[in-house]
C-alpha positions in Angstrom: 0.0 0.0 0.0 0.9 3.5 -0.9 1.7 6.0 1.6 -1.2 8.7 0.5 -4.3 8.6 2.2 -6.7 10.9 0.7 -10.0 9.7 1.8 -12.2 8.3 4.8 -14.6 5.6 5.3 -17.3 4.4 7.9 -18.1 0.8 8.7 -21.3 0.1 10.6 -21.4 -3.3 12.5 -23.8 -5.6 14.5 -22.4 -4.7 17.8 -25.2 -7.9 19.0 -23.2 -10.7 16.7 -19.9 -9.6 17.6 -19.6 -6.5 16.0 -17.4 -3.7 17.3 -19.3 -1.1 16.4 -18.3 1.8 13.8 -15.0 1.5 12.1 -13.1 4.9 11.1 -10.8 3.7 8.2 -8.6 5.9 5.9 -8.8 5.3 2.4 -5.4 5.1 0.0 -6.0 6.7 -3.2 -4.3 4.9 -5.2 -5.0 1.1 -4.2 -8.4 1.5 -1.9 -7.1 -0.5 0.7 -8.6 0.5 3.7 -6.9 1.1 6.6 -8.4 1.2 10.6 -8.3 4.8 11.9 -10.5 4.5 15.7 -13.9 2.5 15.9 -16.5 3.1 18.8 -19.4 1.4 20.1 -21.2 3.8 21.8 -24.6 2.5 20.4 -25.8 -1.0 19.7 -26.1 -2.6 16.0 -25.1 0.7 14.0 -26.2 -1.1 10.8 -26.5 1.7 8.6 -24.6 5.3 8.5 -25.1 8.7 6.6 -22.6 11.6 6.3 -23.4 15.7 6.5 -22.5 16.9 3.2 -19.4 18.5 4.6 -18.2 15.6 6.2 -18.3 16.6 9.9 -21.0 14.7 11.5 -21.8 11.1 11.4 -25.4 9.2 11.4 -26.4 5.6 12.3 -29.4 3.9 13.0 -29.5 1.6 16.4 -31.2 -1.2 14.9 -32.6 -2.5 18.1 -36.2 -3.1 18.7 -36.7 -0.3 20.9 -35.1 1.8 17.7 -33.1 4.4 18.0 -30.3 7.2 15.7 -27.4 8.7 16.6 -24.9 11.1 15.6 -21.2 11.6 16.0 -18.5 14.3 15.8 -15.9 13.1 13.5 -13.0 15.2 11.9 -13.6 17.3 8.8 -10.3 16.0 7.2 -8.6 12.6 8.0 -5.8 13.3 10.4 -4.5 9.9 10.7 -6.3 8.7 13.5 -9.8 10.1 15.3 -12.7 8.1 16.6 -16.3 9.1 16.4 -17.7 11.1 19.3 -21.4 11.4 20.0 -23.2 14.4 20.1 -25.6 14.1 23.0 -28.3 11.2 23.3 -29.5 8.5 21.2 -32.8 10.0 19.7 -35.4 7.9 19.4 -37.1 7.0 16.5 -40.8 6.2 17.9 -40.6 2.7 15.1 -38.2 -0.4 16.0 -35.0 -1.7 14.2 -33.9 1.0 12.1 -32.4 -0.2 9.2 -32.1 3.0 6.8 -31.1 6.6 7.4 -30.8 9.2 4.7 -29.9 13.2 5.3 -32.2 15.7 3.3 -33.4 19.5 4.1 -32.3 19.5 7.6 -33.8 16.8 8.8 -32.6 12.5 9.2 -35.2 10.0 7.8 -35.2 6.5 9.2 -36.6 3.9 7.5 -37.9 1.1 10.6 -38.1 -2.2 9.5 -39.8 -4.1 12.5 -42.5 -1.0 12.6 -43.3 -0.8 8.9 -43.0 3.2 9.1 -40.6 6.1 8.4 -39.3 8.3 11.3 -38.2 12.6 10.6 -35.7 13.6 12.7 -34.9 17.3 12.7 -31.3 17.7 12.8 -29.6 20.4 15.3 -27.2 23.4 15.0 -24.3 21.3 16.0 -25.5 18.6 13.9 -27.0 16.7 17.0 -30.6 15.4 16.4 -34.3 16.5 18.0 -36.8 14.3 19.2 -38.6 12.9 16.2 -40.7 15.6 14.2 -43.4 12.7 12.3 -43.7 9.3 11.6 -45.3 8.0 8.5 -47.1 4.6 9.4 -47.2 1.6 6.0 -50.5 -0.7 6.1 -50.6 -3.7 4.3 -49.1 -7.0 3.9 -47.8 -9.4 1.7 -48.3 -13.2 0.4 -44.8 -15.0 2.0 -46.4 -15.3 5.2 -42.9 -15.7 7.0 -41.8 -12.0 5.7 -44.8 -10.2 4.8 -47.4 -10.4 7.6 -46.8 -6.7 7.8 -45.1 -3.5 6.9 -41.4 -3.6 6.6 -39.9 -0.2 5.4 -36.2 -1.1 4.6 -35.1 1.8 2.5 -35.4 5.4 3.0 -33.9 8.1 0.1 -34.8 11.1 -1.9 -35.1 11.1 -5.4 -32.1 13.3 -7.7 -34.1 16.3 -7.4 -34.3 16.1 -4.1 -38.4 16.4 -3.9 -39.6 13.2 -3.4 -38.7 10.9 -0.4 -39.4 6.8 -1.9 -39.5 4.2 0.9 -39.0 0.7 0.0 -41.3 -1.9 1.9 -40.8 -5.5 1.4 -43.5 -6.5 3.5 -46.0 -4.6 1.3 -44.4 -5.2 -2.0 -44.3 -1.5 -2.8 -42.8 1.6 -2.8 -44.2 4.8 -0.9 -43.5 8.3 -2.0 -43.9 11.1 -0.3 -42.9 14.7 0.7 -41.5 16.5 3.4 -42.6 19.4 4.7 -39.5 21.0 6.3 -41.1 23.5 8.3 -43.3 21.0 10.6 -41.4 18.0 10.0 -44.2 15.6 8.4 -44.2 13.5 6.1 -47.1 13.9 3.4 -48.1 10.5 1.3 -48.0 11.3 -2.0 -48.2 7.7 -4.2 -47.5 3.8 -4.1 -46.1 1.8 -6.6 -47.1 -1.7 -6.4 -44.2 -4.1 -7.3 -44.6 -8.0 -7.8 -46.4 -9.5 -5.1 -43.9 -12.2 -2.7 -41.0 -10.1 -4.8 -40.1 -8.3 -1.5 -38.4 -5.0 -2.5 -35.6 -4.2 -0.3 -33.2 -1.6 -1.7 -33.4 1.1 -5.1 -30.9 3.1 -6.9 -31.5 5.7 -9.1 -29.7 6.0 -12.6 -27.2 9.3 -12.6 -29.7 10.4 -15.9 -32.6 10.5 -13.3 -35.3 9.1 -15.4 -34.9 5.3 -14.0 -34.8 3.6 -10.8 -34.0 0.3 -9.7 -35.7 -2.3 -6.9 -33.7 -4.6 -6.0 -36.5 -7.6 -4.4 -34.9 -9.4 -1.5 -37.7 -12.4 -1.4 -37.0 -13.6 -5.5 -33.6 -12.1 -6.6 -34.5 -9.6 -9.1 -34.3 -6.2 -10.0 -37.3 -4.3 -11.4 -36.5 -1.4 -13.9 -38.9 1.7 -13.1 -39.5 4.5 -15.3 -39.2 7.6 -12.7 -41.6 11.4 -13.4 -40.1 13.5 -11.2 -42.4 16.3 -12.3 -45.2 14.4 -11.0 -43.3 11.5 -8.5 -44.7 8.6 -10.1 -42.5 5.3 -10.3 -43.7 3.2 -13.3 -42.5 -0.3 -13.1 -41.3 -1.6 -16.6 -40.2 -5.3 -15.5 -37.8 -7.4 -14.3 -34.1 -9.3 -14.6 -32.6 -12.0 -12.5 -29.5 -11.3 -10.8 -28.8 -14.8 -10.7 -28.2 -17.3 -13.1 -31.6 -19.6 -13.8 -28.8 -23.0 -13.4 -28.3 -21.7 -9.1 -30.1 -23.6 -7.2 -29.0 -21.8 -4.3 -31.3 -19.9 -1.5 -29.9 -16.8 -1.6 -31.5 -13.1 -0.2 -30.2 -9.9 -2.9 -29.3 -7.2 -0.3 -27.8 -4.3 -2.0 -28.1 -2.4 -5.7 -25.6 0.3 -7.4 -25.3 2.0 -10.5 -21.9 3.1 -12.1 -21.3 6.6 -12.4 -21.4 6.5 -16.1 -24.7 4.8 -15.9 -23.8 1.9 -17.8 -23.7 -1.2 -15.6 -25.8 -1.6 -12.2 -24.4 -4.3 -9.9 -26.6 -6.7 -7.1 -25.2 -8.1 -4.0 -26.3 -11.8 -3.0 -26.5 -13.6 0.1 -26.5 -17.0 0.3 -25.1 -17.3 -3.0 -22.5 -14.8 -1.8 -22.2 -13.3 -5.1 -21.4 -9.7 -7.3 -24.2 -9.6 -10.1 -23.1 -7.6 -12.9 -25.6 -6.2 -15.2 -25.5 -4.1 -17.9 -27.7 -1.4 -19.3 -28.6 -1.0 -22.9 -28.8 2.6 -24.2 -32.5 3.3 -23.2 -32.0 2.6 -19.2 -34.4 0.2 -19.3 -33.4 -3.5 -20.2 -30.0 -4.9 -18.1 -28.6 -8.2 -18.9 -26.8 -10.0 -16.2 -23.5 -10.7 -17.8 -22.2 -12.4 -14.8 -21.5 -13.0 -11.2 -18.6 -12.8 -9.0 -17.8 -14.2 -5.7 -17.9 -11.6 -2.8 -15.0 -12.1 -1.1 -16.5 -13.5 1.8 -19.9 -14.6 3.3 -22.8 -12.5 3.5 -23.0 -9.7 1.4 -24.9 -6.8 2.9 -23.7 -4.2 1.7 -22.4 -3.1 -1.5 -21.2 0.4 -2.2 -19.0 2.3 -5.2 -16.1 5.0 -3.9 -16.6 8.2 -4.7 -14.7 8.1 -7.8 -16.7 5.2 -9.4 -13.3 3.3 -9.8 -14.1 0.2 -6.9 -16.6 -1.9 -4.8 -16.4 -2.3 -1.2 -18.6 -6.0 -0.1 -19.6 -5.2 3.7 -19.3 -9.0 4.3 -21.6 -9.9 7.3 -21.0 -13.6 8.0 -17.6 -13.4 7.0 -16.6 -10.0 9.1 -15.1 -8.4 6.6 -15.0 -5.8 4.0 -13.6 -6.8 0.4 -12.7 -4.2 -2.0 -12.5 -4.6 -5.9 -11.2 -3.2 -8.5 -13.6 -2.3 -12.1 -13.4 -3.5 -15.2 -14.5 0.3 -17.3 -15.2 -2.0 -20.4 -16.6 -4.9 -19.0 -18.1 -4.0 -15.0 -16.5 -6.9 -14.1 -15.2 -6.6 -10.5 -11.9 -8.1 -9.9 -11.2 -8.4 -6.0 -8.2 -6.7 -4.7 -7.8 -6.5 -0.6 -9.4 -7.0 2.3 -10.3 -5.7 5.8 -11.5 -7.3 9.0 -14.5 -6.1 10.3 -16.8 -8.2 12.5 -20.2 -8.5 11.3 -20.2 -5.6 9.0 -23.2 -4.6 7.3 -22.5 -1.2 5.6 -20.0 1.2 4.5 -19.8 5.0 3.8 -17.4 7.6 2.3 -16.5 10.7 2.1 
């Protein structure tokens, strides 16, 4: 590894399976090996983080039942070392186990997974968090009567423009929009888009063009192309493509979607078959072909993320405890693995 570390990362962990908690790492530019920095576990099971845009304050959920965010004080530039500090309390998020958080107008949305609902936050001068502002309560259910006797919000983001807040809910089969009104803190519903039913939407990415979306179902691995109207936040769903071979015979959960930065390949995590899907799109956004899949790295995927410059993809390997980075193939997508970093029961990572 190179000497030049230009860049920061943020591992969340389940503190509950042996986790330690949230990893600081520094980032060397020219390899992306990862490299530890401080790690804290001042909360239990941060599962999922969110920066401030400039870079100062941390967010995780607590993915407990009882549900809970935090933030934390972290350096504005990496100064070789520094672990997270909270900013006051845990806050809590009136739904249980958290799984999604996502920064937008002042305000942290959390996305509860055991409460089927999505939680406002309003976010403090120093970048601490309020009491919860609104919660936005799901109805409904779903046919897999293991997974879907009930609401299960697992994904909480805004759409490019920035107007529309889309919440994924496996146990509904659906995705809620909504929009937020920043000066009392609710959450308006606005639409839902019903997906496949049993398909169990977990996770969507947007395409950098802004006109698709993608919903990655955790119950049947698949992703389901959506035709996106910001104008009037409608998600229009087009079909879908496996993200596994038909010959795999394997149980295996999809966890995690991305789309390049040049918009031409989205890629799928896969647990159980513990596997890197790599799609690509043809010129109208709207039919990807799974060229191939790789192996993870480890055990577990459950996280998948691209760095900032598009270049890699960091695997937050749960069962394994690790994160695995990989290089890109630009012509092909193909991710070629390239180092490793030992982190107990990891389930996300972040950058900077």
């Amino acid at each position: 590894m190179s000497g030049r570390n230009n860049g920061r990362a943020f591992i969340g962990s389940f503190t509950s399976a042996g986790g330690r908690g949230i990893i600081h790492a520094a980032v060397d530019a020219d390899t992306g090996a990862l490299t530890e920095r401080g790690v804290t576990d001042a909360v239990a099971d941060p599962s999922f983080l969110a920066l401030a845009p400039d870079g100062s304050v941390l967010y995780a959920v607590s993915e407990t039942d009882e549900g809970a965010a935090a933030a934390f004080g972290v350096p504005v530039a990496d100064t070789g070392g520094g672990r997270p500090r909270l900013i006051g309390d845990p806050v809590p998020v009136c739904g249980s186990s958290p799984t999604h958080l996502t920064l937008t107008q002042g305000h942290l949305l959390t996305a509860n997974y055991g409460s089927g609902s999505v939680t406002v936050l309003p976010v403090g001068a120093d970048g601490g968090l309020l009491a919860a502002a609104g919660v936005l309560q799901h109805q409904g259910a779903g046919p897999n009567p293991d997974r879907q006797r009930g609401p299960h919000a697992h994904q909480v983001v805004t759409d490019p423009t920035g107007r529309w807040i889309l919440a994924t809910d496996l146990g509904t089969d659906s995705v809620r929009i909504s929009a937020l009104d920043t000066a009392s803190g609710e959450l308006a519903a606005h639409g839902e888009t019903a997906l496949r039913p049993g398909s169990g939407p977990r996770h969507l990415a947007f395409h950098p063009a802004g006109g698709h979306a993608y919903v990655l179902n955790e119950l049947t691995p698949t992703l389901t192309v959506c035709r996106w109207d910001a104008e009037r936040g409608v998600l229009e769903p087009l079909g879908e493509t496996p993200v596994l071979p038909d010959s795999v015979d394997t149980e295996s959960y999809a966890s995690e979607v991305v789309v390049s930065l040049d918009g031409r390949f989205v890629w799928a995590a896969n647990r159980g078959h513990d596997s890197i899907a790599v799609l690509a799109l043809d010129e109208t956004y709207e039919k990807p072909e799974l060229v191939t899949t790789v192996e993870c790295g480890g055990r577990w995927p459950r996280d998948l993320t691209l760095d900032p410059a598009g270049r890699r993809l960091y695997a937050a390997n749960e069962h394994s405890g690790d994160v695995t980075w990989f290089d890109i193939d630009p012509e092909t997508g193909v991710p070629v693995r390239a180092g490793s970093l030992q982190a107990p029961a990891a389930s996300c990572v972040i950058f900077d």
